[in-house]
N, C-alpha and C positions, 0 to 999 in steps of 0.2 A: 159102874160108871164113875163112880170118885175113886175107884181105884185106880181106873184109866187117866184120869187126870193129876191124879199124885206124881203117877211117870211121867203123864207130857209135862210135869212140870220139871221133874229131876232133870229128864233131858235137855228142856232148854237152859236150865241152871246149868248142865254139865258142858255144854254147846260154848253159854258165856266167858265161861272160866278158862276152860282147854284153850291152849295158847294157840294162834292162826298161824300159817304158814310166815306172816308178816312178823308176826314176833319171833320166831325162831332168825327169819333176818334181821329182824333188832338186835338179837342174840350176837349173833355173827357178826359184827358190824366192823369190829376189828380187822375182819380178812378185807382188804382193799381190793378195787377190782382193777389193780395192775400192780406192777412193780412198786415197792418203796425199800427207802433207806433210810434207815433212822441211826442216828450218831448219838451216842452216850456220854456222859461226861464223866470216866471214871476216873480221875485225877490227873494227878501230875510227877514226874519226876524234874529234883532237884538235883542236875551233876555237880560234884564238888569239882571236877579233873577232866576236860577235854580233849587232851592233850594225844587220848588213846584212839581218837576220831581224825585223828593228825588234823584238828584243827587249831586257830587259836584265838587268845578270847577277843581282840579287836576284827575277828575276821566274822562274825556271826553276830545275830540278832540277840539272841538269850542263850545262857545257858540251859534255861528250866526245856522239859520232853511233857510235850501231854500224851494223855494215856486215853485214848478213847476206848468204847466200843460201839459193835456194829449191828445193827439187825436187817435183815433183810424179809421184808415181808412179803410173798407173791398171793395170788389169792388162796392157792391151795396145800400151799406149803412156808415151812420158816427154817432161817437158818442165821445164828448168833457167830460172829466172826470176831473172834478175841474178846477176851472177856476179864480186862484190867489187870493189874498189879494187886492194891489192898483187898483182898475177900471181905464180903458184906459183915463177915462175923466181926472182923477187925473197927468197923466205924461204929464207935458208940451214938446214941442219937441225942443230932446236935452237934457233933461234933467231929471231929477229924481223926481219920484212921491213919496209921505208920506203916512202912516194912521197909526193911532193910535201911531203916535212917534215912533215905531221902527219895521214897514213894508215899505220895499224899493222896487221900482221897475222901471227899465230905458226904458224897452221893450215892448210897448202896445202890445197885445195879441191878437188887430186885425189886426196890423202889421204884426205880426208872420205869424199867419194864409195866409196871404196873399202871402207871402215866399214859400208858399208850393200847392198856389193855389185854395185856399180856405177864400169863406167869410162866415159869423154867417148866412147867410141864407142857407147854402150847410149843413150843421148840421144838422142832422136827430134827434139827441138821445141827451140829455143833463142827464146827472149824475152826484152828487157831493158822498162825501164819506161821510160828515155832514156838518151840516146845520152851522158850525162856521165860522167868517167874514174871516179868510184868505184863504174860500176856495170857496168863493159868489162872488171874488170882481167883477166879468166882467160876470156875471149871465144875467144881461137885455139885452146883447147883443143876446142872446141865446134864447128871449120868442118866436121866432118862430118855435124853436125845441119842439119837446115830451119830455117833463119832466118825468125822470125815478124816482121815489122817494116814500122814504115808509112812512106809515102815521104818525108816531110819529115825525118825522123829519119835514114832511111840516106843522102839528100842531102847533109844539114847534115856525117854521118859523115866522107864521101868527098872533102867539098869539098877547092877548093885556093885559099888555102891551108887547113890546118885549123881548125878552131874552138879557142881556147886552154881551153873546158872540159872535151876529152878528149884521149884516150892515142891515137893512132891505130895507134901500134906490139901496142898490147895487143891489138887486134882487123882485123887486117890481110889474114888471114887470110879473112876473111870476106865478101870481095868476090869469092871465087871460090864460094864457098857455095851450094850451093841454098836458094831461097828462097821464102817468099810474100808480097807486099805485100800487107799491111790496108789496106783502102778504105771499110771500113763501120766505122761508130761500135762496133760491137759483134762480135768475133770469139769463136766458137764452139771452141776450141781440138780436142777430141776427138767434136763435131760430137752431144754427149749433154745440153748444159745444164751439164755439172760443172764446165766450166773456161771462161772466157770472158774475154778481153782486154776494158776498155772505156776508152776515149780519153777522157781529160782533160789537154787541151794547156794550156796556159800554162806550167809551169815551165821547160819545151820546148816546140818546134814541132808536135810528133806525142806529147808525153807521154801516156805509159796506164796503168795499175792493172790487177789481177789478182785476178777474183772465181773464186773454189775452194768448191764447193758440198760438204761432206765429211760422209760420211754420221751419225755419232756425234758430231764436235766441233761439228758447223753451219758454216753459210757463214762464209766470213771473206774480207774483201777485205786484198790488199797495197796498201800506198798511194804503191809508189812515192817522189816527193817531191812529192807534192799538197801532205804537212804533213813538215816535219822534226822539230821540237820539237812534243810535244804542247800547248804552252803558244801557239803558233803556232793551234792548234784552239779551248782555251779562250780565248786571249783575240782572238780574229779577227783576227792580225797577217799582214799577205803581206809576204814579204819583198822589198827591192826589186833582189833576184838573179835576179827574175821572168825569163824572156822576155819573158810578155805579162803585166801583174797582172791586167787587168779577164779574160782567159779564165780566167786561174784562181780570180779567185772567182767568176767561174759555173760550172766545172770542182768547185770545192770543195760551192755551193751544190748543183747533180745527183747530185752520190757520197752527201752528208748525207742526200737525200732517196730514192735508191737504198739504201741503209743503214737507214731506217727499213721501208721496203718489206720488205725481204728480212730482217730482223732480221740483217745479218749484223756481226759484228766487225771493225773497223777496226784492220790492226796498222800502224801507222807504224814504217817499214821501220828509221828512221836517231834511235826513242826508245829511250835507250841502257837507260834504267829498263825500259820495258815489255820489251823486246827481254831483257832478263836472266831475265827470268820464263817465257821463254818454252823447251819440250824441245827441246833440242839432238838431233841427229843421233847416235849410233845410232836413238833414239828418236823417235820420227813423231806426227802429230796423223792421226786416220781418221776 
């Protein structure tokens, strides 16, 4: 009889402790139960020279590029969409990281993440919009995710020798990567319509954009570097930093006319103005 009782008592001891199905959703509490966007603060670029945007300096707001990045959390899935200039190794704490003389960045990006609940192993889907170094810098954090990427883009990456407009050390990582090659103009990311890659090459080889259909804010497309300066939009200047110019203004001309379609918002990733307006991380767009 007290033996019987030693167990009912283990068991309701073992009863109290074992976590409920409610804590496993405490657990989870990070997965939202719809669409979000969350926007990073990974620095800034300082241009010393304009002039290569064929713009000029009384024609524009700032010289300075902010350098965001992206996450996208749905309930069942995640997916990081450019991921800065300075890599986390580079910001001492406390303090401000460098590259290339005039990319700044105060905020490690797995700090951030963390803000919101999230580490580079919860990352399902990794995405850049091209293969250029302010938009690789924290890439190796990411080589456990599925690399979404089309093939001109991961060529140009790997080449030898390198391309001199990236970091190849920043994402090195990620040639042991699982991966998917984009082959079709339009990738469907979570395979529902809400997240969808579409290719608009010219600033790059494989350059793409990142349309997020979000249930409350509306659509909003990333624009990559289609446009850097919104004044680059208003006043129709292509820079001639191009890869290709003439694909990117038909590249530019298809998103304008996809943007009217879709009514969605166009945020130009590196308009230091618009980009300031917009909620930072804790906080999300849904």
């Amino acid at each position: 009889m007290r033996g019987q009782i030693l167990r009912l008592l283990m068991l309701v001891t073992i009863a109290t402790l074992a976590p409920s199905s409610a804590d496993f959703a405490a657990g989870a509490a990070k997965l939202p139960d719809s669409l979000r966007l969350y926007v990073f603060d990974c620095g800034k670029l300082d241009i010393p020279d304009i002039t290569p945007y064929q713009l000029k300096r009384d024609e524009i707001a700032t010289n300075l590029m902010s350098v965001p990045c992206f996450l996208v959390a749905p309930p069942k899935s995640t997916l990081m969409w450019d991921v800065g200039a300075v890599p986390d190794r580079l910001i001492p704490p406390g303090g401000t990281g460098t590259l290339r003389e005039h990319a700044f960045s105060s905020k490690p990006l797995e700090a951030q993440l963390a803000e919101v609940g999230y580490t580079p192993s919860d990352i399902n889907f990794l995405a850049f919009s091209h293969f250029h170094w302010d938009h690789v810098g924290n890439a190796n954090l990411f080589a456990g995710s599925t690399w979404l990427v089309r093939p001109l883009e991961r060529d140009v990456m790997f080449s030898n020798p390198p391309s001199p407009r990236t970091e190849p050390d920043n994402y090195s990582a990620l040639k042991e990567s699982q991966n998917i090659i984009i082959k079709t103009r339009d990738y469907d990311v979570f395979g529902d319509g809400s997240v969808i890659i579409k290719s608009a090459p010219g600033h790059s080889p494989d350059h793409q954009v990142l349309f997020v259909k979000l249930p409350h804010t509306g659509p909003v497309l990333l624009s990559g570097d289609l446009y850097h300066y919104p004044e680059e939009r208003k006043f129709k200047r292509i820079p001639m930093t191009e890869f290709n110019r003439d694909q990117t203004a038909l590249s530019r001309a298809e998103v304008e006319t996809f943007l009217k379609q879709t009514g969605a918002q166009l945020w130009i990733e590196h308009d230091f103005t618009g980009n300031a307006k917009l909620k930072k991380a804790p906080d999300f767009y849904d």
